[in-house]
C-alpha positions in Angstrom: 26.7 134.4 14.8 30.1 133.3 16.2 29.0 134.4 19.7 25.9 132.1 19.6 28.0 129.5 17.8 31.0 129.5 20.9 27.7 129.4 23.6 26.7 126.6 21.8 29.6 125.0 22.0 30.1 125.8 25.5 26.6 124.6 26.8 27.5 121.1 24.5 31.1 120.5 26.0 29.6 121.0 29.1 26.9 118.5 28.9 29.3 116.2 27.4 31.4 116.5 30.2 28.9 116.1 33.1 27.3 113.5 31.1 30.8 111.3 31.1 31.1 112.3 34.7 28.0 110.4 35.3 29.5 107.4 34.1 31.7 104.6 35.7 35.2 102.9 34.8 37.7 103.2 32.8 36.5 102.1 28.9 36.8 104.3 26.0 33.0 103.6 25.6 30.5 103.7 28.2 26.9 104.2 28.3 24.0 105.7 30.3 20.7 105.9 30.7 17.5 108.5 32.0 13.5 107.9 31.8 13.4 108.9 28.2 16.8 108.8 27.0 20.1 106.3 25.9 23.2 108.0 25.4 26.3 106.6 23.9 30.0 108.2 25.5 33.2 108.2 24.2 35.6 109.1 26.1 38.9 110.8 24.2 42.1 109.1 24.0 45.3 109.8 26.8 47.3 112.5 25.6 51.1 112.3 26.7 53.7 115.1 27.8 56.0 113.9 24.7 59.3 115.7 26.3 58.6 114.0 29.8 58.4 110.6 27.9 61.8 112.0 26.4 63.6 112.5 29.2 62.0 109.1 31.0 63.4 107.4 27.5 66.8 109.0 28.1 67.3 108.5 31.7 66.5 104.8 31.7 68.2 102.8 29.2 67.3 99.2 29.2 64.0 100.2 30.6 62.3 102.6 28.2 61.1 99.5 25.3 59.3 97.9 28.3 56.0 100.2 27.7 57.3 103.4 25.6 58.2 103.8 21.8 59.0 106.3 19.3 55.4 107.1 18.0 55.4 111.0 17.4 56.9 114.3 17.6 55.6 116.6 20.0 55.6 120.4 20.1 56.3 123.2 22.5 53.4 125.3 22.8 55.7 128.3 24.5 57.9 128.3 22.2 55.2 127.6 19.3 52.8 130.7 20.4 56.3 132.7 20.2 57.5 131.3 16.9 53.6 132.6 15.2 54.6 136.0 16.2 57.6 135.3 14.7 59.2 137.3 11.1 62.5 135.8 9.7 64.2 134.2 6.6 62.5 132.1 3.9 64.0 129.2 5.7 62.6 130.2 8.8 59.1 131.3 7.5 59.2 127.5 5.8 59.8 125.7 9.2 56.9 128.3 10.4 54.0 127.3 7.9 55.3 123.6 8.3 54.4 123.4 12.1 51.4 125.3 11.6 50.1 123.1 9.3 50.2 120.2 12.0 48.3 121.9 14.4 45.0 120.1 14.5 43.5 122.6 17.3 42.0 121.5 20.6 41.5 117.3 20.8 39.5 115.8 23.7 36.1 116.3 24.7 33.8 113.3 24.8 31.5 113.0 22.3 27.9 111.9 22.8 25.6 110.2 20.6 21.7 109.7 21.4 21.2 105.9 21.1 17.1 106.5 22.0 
C-alpha cells in the first residue's frame, strides 16, 4: 500500500508542479485554464537560509531592520540528521525529542484545487 501511496504522491507533485510551471508571475495565487478544466494554484511561501540571514544581520548593523527581523529559529539539517542517531544524557535525549518535535517534514509543493 505505501508503494502505491508514494507513486501517488509522486504522479500528484508532479502534476502540481508542471501545472504551476504553466502559469505566469509572481502571485501566491494564480490560475489556469484547458477545454474542460479550471484549476486553482497556490504557490508555497519563500523559505529562507535562516543562518545566511544571520550572518547578513550580523555583518551589517544599521542595515539589517531595513527588510530583516527576528521571526524564527532555524535548524541545521547536518547536524540535526547526526543528532537522531544520536545516544546521550537525559539532558541531551530532552533537547533531542524537543527538536524533533518541531520538525514539520517537507513544506512546499503547490497545491491545486479543481475550480470546474
Amino acid at each position: 500500500m505505501k508503494l502505491h501511496a508514494d507513486q501517488c504522491y509522486s504522479v500528484k507533485s508532479r502534476i502540481a508542479k508542471i501545472l504551476a510551471g504553466m502559469t505566469d508571475g509572481d502571485k501566491k495565487t494564480r490560475r489556469i485554464e484547458g477545454l474542460r478544466r479550471r484549476a486553482k494554484v497556490e504557490m508555497p511561501g519563500i523559505a529562507w537560509d535562516q543562518k545566511k540571514l544571520k550572518e547578513t544581520w550580523k555583518k551589517f548593523p544599521g542595515l539589517e531592520s531595513r527588510c530583516l527581523k527576528i521571526a524564527e529559529i532555524g535548524v541545521d539539517l547536518v547536524e540535526y540528521k547526526k543528532l537522531k542517531t544520536t545516544t546521550g544524557g537525559p539532558v541531551l535525549m530532552d533537547f533531542i525529542a524537543s527538536v524533533m518535535s518541531a520538525d514539520k517534514g517537507q513544506q512546499g509543493n503547490p497545491s491545486i484545487t479543481v475550480e470546474k
